[in-house]
N, C-alpha and C positions, 0 to 999 in steps of 0.2 A: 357343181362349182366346188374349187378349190379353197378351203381358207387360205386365207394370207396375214401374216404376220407382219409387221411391220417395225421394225426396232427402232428404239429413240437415236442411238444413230442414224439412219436414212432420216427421221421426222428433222434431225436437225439440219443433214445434207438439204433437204426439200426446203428447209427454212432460209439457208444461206443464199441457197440460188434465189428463190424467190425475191428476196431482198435486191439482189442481184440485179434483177431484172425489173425491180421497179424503178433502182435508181438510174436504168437507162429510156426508159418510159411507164410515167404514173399508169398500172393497173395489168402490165406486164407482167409480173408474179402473182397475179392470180391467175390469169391465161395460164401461166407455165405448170402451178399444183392443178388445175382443171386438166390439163392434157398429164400431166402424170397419172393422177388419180385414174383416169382411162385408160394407160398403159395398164396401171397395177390389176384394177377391173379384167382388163383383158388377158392379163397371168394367172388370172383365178378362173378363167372359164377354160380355159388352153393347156391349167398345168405347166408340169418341167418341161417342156419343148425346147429349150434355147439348149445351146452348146454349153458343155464346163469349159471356164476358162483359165480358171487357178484352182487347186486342189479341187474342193468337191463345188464351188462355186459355178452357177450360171449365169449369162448375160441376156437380160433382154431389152434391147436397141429401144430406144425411144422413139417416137414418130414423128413429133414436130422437133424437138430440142436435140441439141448433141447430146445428151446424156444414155446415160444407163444405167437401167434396175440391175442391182445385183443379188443372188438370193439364191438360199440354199433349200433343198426338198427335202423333206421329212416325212416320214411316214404315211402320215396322210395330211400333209399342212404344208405350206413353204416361208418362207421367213425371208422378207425383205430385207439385208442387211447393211447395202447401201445404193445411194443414186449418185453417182458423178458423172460431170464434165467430163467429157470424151477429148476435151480439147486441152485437158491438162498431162504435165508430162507422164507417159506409160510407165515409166519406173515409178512417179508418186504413186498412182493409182495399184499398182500392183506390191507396194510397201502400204497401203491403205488396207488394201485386202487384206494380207499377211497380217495386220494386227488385231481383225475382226474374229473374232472364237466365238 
């Protein structure tokens, strides 16, 4: 298995949506960090597999949610750097990106 990092950006992305999602059904934002957390799980057994989709950034698709992990491989580590909404506009998301170093 791979470590993974997880930056307090993404902890905060995962915090917003969860909120997100409880305020459209009580107990929805936990469902949605339990199905994250097994995405992220599933990037740490699998490694950099996903495509780069902005400079050295990778994308990996979420499974139940629109969202997606984004994150960068290091040496021997990866570094989750954000999870967004897939359904927001692609010039936010990719001005989002641009500002993560």
């Amino acid at each position: 298995m791979i470590r993974v990092r997880i930056s307090q950006d993404a902890f905060d992305d995962i915090r917003e949506a969860s909120r997100f999602y409880d305020q459209l059904s009580p107990g929805l934002g936990k469902y949605f960090r339990k199905r994250i957390s097994e995405d992220i799980e599933c990037l740490s057994r699998n490694g950099p597999i996903n495509p780069v989709i902005h400079g050295d950034i990778h994308r990996l698709l979420c499974n139940v949610f629109p969202f997606s992990i984004f994150y960068r491989s290091r040496s021997s580590w990866l570094e989750v750097i954000a999870i967004l909404d897939l359904r927001r506009n692609p010039a936010w998301i990719r001005e989002k990106l641009s500002r993560i170093r």
